[in-house]
N, CA, C and O atoms as a Tripos MOL2 file, in Angstrom:
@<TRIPOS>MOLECULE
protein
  268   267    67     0     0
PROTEIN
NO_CHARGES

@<TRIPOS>ATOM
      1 N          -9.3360   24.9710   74.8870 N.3       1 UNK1
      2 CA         -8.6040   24.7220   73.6820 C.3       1 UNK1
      3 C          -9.0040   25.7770   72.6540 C.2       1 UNK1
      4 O         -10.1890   25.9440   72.3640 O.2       1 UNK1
      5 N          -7.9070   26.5710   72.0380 N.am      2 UNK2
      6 CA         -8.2980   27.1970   70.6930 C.3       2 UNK2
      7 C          -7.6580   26.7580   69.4810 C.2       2 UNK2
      8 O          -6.4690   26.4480   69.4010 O.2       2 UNK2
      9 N          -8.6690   26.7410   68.3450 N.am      3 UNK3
     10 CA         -8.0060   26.3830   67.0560 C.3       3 UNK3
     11 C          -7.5780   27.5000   66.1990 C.2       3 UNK3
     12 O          -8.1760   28.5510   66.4340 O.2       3 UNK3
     13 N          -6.9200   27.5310   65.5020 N.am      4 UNK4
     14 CA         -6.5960   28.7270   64.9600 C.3       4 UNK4
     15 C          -6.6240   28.4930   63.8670 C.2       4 UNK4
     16 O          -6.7170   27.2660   63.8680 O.2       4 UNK4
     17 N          -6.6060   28.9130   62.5360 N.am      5 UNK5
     18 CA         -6.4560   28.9030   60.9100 C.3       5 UNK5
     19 C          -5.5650   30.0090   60.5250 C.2       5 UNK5
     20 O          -5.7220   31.1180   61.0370 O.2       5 UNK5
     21 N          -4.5150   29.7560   59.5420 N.am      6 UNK6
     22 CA         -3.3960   30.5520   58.9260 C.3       6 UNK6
     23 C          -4.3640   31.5350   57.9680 C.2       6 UNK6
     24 O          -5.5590   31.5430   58.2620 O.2       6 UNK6
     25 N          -3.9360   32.3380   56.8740 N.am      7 UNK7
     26 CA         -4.8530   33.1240   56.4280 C.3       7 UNK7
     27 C          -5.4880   32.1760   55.1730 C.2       7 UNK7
     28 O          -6.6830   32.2400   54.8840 O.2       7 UNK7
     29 N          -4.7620   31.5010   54.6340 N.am      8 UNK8
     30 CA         -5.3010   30.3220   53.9890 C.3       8 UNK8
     31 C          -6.0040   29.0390   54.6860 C.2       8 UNK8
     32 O          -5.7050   27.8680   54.4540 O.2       8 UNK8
     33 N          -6.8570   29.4280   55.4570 N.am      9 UNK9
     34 CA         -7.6910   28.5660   56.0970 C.3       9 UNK9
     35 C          -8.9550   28.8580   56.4530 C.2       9 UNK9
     36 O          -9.2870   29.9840   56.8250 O.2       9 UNK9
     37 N          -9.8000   27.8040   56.3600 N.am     10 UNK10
     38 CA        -11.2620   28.1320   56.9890 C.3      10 UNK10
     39 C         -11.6470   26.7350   57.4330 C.2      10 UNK10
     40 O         -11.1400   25.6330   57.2190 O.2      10 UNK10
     41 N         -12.9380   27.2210   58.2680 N.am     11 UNK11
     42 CA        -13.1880   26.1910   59.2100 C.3      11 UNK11
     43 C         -14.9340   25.9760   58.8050 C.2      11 UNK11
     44 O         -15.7650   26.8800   58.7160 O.2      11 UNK11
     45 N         -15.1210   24.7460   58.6370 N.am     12 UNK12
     46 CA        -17.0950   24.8150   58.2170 C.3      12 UNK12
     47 C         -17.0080   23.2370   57.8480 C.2      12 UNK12
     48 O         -16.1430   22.4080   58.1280 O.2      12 UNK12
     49 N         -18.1060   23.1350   57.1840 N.am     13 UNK13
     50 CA        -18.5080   22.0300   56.7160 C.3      13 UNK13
     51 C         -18.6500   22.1930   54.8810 C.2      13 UNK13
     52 O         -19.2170   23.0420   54.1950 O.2      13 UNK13
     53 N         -17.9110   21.0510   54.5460 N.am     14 UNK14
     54 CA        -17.4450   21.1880   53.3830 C.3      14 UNK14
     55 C         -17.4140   19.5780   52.7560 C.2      14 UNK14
     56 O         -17.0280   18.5780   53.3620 O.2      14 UNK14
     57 N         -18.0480   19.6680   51.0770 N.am     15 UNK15
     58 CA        -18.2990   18.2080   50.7340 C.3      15 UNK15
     59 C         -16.9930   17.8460   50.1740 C.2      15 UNK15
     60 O         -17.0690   16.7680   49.5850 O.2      15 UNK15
     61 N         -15.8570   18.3510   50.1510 N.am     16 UNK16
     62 CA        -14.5860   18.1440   49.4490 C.3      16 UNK16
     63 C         -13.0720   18.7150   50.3360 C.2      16 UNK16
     64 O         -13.2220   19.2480   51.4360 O.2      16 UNK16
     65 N         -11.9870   18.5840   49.8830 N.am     17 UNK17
     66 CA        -11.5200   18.9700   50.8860 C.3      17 UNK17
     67 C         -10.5900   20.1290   50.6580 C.2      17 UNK17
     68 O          -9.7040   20.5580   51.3980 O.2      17 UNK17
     69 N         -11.0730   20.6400   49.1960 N.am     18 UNK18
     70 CA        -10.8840   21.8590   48.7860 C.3      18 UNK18
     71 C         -11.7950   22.3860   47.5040 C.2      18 UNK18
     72 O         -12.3130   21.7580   46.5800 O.2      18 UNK18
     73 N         -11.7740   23.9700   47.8680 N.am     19 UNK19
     74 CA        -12.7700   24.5260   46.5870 C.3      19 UNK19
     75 C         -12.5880   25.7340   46.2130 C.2      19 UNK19
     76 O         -12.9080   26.6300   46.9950 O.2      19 UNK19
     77 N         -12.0620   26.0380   45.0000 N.am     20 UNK20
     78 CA        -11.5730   26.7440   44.5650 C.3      20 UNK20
     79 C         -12.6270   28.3770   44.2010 C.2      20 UNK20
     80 O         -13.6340   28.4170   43.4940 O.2      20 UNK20
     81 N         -12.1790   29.1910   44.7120 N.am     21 UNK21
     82 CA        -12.8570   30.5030   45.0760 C.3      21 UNK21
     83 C         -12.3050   31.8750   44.2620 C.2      21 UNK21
     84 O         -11.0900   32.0560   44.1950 O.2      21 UNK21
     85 N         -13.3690   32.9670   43.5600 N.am     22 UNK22
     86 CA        -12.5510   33.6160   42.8120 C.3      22 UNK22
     87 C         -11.6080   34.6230   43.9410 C.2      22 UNK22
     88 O         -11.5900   34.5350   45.1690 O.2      22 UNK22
     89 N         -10.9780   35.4290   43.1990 N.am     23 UNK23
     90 CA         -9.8450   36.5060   43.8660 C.3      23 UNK23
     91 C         -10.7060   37.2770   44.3210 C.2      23 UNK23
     92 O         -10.0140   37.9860   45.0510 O.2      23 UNK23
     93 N         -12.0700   37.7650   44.4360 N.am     24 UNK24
     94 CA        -12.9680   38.8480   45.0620 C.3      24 UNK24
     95 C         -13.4530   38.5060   46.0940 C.2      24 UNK24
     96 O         -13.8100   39.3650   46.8990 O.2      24 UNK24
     97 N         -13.5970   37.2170   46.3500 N.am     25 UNK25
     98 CA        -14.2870   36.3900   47.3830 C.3      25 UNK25
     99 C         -13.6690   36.6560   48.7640 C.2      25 UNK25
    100 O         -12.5680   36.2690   49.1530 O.2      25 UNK25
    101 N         -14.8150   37.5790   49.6140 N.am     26 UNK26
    102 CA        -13.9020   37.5560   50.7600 C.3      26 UNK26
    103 C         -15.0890   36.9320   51.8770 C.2      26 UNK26
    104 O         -16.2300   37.3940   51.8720 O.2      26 UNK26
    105 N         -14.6200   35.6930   52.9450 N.am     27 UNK27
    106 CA        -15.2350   34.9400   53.7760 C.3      27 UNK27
    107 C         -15.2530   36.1100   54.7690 C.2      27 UNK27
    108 O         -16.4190   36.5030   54.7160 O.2      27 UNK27
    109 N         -14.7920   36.6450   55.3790 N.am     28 UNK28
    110 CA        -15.1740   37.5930   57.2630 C.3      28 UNK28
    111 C         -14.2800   38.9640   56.9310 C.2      28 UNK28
    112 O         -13.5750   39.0550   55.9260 O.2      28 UNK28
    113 N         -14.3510   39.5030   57.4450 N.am     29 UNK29
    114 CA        -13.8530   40.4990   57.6430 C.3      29 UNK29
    115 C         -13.7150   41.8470   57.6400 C.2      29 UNK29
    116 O         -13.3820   41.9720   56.4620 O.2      29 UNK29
    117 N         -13.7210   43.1190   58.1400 N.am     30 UNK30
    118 CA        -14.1510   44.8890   58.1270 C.3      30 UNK30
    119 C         -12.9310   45.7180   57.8660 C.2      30 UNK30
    120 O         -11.7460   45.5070   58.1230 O.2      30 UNK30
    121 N         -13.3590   46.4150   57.4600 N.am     31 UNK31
    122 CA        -12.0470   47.6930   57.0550 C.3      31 UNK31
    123 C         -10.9800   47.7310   58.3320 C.2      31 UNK31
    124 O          -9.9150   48.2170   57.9530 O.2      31 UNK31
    125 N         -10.9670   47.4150   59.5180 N.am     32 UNK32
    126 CA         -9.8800   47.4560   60.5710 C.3      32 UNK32
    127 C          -9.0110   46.4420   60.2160 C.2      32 UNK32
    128 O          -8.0600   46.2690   60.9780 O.2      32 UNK32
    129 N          -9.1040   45.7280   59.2440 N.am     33 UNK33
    130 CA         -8.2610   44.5640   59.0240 C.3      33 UNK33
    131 C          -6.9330   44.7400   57.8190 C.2      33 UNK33
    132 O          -5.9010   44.0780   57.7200 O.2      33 UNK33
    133 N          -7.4090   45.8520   57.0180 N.am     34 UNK34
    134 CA         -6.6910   46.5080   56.3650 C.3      34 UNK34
    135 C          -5.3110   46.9690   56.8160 C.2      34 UNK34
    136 O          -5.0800   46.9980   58.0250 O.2      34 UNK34
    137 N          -4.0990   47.4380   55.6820 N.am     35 UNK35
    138 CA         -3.0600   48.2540   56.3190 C.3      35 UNK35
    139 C          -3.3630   49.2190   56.6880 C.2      35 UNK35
    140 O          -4.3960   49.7970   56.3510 O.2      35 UNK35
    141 N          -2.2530   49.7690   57.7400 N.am     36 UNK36
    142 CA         -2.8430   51.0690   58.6150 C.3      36 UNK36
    143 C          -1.5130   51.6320   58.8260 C.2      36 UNK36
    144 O          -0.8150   50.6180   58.8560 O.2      36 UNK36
    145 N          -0.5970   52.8130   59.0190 N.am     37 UNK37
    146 CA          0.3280   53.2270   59.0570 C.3      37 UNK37
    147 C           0.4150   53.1130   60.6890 C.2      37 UNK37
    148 O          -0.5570   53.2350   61.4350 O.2      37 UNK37
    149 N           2.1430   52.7830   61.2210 N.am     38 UNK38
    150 CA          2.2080   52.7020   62.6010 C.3      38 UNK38
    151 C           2.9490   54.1730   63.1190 C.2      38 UNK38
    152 O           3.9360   54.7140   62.6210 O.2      38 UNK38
    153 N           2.1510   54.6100   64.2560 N.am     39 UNK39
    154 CA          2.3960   55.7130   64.5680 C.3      39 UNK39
    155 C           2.5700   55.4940   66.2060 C.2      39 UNK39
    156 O           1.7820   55.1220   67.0750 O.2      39 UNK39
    157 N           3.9200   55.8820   66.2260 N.am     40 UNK40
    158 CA          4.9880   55.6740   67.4550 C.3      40 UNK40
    159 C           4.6940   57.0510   68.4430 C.2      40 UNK40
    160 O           5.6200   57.7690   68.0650 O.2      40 UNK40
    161 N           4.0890   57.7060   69.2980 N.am     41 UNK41
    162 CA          4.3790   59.0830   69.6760 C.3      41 UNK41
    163 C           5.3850   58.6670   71.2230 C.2      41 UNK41
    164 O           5.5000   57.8670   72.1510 O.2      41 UNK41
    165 N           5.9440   59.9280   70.5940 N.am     42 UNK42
    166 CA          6.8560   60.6100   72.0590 C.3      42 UNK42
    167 C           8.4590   59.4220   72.1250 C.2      42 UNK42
    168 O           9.3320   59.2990   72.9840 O.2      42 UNK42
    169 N           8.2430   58.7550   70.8170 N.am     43 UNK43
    170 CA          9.6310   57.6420   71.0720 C.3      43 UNK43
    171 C          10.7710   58.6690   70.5450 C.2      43 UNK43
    172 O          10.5510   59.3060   69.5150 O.2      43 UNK43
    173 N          12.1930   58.8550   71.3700 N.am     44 UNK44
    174 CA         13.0150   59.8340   71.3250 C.3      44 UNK44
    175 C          14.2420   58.6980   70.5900 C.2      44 UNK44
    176 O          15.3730   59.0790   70.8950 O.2      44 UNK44
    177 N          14.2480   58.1560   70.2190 N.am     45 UNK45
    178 CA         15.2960   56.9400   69.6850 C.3      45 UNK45
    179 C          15.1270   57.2440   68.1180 C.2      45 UNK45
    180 O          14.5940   58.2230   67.5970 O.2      45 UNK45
    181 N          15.7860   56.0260   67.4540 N.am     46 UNK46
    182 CA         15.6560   56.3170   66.6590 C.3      46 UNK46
    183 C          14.9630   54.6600   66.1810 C.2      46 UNK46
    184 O          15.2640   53.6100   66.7480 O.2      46 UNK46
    185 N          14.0390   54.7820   65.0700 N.am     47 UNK47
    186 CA         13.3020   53.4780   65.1190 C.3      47 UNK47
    187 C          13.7080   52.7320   63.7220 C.2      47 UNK47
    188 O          14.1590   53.3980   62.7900 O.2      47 UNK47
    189 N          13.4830   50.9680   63.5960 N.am     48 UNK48
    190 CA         13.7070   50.4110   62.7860 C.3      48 UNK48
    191 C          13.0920   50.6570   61.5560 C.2      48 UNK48
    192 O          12.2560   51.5450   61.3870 O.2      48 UNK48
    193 N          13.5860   49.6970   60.4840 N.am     49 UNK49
    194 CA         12.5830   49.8440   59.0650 C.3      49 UNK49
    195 C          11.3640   49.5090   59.2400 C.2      49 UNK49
    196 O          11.1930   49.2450   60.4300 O.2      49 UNK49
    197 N          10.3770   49.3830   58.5990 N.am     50 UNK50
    198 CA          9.2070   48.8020   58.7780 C.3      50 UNK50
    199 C           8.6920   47.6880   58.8210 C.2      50 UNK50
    200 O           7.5460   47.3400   59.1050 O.2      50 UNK50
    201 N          10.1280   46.7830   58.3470 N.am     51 UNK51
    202 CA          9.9620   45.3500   58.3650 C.3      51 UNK51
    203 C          10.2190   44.9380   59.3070 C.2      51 UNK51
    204 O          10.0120   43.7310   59.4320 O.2      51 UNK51
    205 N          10.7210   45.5850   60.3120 N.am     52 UNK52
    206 CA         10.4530   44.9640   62.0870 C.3      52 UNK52
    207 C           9.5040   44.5290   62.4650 C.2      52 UNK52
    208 O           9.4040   43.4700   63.0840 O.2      52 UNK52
    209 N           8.1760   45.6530   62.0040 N.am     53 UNK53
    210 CA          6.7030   45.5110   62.2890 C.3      53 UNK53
    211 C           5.6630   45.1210   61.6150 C.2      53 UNK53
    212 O           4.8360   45.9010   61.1420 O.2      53 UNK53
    213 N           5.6010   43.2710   61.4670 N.am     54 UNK54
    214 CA          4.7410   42.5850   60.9530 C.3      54 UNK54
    215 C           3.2640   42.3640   61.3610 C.2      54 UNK54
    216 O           2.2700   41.9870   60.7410 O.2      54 UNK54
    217 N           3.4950   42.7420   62.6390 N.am     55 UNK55
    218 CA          1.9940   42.2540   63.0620 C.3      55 UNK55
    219 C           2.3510   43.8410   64.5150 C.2      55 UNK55
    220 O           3.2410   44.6770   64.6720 O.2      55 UNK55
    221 N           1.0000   43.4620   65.2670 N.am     56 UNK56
    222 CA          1.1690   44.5560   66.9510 C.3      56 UNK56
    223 C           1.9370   43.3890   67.5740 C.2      56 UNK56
    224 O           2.9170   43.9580   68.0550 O.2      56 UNK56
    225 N           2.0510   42.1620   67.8280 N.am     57 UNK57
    226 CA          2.7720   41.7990   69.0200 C.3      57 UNK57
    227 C           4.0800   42.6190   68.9070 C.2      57 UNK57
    228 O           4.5550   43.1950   69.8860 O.2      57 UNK57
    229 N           4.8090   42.6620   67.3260 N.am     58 UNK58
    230 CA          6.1660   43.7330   67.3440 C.3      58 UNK58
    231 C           6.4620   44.1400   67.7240 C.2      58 UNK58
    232 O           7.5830   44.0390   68.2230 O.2      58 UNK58
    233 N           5.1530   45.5550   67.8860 N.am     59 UNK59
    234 CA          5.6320   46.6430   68.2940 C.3      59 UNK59
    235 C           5.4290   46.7500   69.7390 C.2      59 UNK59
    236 O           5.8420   47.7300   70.3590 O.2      59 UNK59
    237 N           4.8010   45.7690   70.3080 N.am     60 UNK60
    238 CA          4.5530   45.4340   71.7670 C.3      60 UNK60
    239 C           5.9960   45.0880   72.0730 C.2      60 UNK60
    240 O           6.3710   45.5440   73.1530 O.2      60 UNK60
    241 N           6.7440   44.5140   71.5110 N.am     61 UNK61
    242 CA          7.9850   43.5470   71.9370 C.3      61 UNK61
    243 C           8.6740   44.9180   72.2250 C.2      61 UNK61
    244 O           9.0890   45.2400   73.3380 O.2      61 UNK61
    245 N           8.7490   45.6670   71.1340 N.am     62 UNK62
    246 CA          9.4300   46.2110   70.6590 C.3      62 UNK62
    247 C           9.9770   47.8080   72.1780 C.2      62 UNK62
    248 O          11.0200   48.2830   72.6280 O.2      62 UNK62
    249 N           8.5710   47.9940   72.3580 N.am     63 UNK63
    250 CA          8.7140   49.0250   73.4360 C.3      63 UNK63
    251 C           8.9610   48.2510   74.5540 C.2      63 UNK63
    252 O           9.9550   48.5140   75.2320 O.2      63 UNK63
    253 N           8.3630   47.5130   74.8060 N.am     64 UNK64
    254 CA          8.5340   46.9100   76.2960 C.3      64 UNK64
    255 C           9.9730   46.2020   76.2100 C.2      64 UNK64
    256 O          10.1740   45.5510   77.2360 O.2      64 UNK64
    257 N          10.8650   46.1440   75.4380 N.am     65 UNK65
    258 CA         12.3000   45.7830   75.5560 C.3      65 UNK65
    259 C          13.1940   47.2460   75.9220 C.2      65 UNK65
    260 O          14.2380   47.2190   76.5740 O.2      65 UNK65
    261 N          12.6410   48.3770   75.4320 N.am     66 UNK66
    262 CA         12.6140   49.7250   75.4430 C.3      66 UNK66
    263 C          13.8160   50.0420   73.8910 C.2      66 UNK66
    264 O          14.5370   51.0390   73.8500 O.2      66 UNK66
    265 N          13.7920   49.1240   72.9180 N.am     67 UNK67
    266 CA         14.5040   49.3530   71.6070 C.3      67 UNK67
    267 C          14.5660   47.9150   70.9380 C.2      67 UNK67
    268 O          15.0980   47.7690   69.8370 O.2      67 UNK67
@<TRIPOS>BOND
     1     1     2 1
     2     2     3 1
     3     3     4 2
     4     3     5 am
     5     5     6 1
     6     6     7 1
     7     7     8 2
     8     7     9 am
     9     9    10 1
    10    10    11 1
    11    11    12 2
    12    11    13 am
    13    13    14 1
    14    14    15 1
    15    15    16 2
    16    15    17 am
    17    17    18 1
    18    18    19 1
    19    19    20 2
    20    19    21 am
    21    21    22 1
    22    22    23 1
    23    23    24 2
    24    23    25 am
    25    25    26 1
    26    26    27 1
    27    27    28 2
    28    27    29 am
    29    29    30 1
    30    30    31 1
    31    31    32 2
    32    31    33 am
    33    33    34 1
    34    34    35 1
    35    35    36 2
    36    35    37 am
    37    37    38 1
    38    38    39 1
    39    39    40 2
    40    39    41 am
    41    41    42 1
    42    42    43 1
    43    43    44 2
    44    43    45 am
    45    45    46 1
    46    46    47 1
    47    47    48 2
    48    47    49 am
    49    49    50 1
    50    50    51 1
    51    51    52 2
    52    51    53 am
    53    53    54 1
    54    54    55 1
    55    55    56 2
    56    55    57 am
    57    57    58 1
    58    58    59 1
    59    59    60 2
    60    59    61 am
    61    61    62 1
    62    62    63 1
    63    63    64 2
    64    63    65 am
    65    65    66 1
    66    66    67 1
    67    67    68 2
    68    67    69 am
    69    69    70 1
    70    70    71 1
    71    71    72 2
    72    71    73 am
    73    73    74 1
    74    74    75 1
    75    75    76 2
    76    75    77 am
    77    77    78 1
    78    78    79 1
    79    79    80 2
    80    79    81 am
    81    81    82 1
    82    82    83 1
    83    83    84 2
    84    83    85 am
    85    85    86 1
    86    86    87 1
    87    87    88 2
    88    87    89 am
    89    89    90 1
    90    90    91 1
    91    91    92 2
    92    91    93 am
    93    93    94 1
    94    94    95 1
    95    95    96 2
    96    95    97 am
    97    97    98 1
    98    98    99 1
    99    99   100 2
   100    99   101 am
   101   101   102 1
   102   102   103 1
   103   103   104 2
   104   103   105 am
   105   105   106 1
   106   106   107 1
   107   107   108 2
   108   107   109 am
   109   109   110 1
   110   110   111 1
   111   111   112 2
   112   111   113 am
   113   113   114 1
   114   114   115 1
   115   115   116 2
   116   115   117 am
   117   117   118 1
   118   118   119 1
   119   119   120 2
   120   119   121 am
   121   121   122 1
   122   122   123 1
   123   123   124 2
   124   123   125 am
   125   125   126 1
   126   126   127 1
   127   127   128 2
   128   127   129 am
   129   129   130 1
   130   130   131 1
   131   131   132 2
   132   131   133 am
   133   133   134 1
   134   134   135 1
   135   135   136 2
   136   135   137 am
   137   137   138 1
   138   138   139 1
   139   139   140 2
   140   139   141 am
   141   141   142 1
   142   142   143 1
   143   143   144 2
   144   143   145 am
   145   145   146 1
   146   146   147 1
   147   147   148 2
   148   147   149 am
   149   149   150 1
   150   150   151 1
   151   151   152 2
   152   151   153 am
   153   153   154 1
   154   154   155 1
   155   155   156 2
   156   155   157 am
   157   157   158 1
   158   158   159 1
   159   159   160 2
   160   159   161 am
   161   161   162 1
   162   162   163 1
   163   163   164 2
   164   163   165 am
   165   165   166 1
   166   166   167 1
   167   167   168 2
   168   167   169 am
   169   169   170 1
   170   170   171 1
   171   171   172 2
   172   171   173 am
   173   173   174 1
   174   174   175 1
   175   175   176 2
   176   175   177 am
   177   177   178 1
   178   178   179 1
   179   179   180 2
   180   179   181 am
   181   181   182 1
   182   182   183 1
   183   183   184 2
   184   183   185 am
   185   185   186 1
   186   186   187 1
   187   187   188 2
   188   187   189 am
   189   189   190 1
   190   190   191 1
   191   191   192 2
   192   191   193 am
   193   193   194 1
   194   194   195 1
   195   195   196 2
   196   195   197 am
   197   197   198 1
   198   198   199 1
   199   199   200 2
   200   199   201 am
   201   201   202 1
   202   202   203 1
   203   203   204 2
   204   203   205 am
   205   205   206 1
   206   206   207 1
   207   207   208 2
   208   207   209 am
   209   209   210 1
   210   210   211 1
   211   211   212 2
   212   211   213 am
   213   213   214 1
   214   214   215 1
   215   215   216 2
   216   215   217 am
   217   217   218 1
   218   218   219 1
   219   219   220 2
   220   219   221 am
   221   221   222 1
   222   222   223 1
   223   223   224 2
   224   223   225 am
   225   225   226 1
   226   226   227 1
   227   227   228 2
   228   227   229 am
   229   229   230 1
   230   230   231 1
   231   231   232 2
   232   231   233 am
   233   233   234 1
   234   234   235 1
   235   235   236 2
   236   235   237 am
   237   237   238 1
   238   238   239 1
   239   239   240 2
   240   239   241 am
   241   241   242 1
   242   242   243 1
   243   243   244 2
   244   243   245 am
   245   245   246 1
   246   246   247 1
   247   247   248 2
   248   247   249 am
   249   249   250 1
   250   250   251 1
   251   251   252 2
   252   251   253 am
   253   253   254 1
   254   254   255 1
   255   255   256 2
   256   255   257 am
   257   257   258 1
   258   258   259 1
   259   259   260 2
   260   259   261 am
   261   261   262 1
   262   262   263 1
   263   263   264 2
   264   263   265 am
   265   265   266 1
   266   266   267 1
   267   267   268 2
@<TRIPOS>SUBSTRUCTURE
     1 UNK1         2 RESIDUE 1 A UNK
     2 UNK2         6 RESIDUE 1 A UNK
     3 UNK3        10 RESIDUE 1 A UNK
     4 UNK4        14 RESIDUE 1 A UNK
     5 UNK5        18 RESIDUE 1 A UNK
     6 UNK6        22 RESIDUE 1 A UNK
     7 UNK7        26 RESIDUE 1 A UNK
     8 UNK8        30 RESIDUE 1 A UNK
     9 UNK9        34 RESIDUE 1 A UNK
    10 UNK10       38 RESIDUE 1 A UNK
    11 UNK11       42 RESIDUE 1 A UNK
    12 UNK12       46 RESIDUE 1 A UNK
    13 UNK13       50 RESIDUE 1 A UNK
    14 UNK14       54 RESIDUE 1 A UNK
    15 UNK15       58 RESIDUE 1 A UNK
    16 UNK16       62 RESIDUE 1 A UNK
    17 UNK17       66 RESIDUE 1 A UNK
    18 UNK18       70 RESIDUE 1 A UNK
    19 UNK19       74 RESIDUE 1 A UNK
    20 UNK20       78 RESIDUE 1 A UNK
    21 UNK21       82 RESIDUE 1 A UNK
    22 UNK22       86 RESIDUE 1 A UNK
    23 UNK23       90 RESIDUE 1 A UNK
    24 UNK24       94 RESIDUE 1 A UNK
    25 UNK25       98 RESIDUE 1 A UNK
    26 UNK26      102 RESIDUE 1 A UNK
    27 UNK27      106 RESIDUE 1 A UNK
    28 UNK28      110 RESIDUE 1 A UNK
    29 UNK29      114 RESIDUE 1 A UNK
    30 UNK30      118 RESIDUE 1 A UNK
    31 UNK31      122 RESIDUE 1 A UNK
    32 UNK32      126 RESIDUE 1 A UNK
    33 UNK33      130 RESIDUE 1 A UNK
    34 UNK34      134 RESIDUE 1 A UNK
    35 UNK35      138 RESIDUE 1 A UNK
    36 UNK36      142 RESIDUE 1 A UNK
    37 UNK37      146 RESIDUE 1 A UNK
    38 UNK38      150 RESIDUE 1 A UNK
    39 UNK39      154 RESIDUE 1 A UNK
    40 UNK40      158 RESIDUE 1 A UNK
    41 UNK41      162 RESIDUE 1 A UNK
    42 UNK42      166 RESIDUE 1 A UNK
    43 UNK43      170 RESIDUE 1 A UNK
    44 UNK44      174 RESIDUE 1 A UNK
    45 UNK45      178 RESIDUE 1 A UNK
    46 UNK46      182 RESIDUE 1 A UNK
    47 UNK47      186 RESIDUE 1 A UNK
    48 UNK48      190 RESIDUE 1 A UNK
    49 UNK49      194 RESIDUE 1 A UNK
    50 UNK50      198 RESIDUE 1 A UNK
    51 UNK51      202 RESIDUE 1 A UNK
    52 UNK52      206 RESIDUE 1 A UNK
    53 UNK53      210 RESIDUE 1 A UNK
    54 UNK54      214 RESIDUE 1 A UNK
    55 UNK55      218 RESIDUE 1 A UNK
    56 UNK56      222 RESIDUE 1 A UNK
    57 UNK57      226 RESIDUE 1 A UNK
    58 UNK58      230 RESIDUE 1 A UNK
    59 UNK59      234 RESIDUE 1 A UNK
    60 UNK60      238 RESIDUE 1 A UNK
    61 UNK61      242 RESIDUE 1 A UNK
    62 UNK62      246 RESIDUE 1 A UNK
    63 UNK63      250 RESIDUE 1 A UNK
    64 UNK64      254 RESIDUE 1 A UNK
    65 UNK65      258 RESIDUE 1 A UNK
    66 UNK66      262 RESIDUE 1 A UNK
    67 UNK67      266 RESIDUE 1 A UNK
């Protein structure tokens, strides 16, 4: 079984069942998590806007459909 949490979620032990945290506060995470520009090589087509590509499964879909 895996649990998962949306980005508004965390998982721990907690005396309430919410707690309010400033805007700097960051719980996990490293610079790979950041935006990163997507770089397509050798695709001879012509490619969508960028709002195709929300996440990598996308651009996974995206080639392996071959457009």
């Amino acid at each position: 079984m895996v649990i998962l949490g949306d980005r508004h979620t965390m998982f721990g032990d907690l005396d309430c069942a919410h707690e309010k945290l400033g805007s700097s506060y960051r719980a996990h995470g490293s610079n790979y998590e950041m935006d990163l520009p997507l770089i397509v090589f050798n695709w001879q087509e012509k490619l969508p806007g960028p709002e195709r590509f929300q996440q990598n499964k996308d651009l996974t879909h995206f080639v392996a459909s071959g457009a």
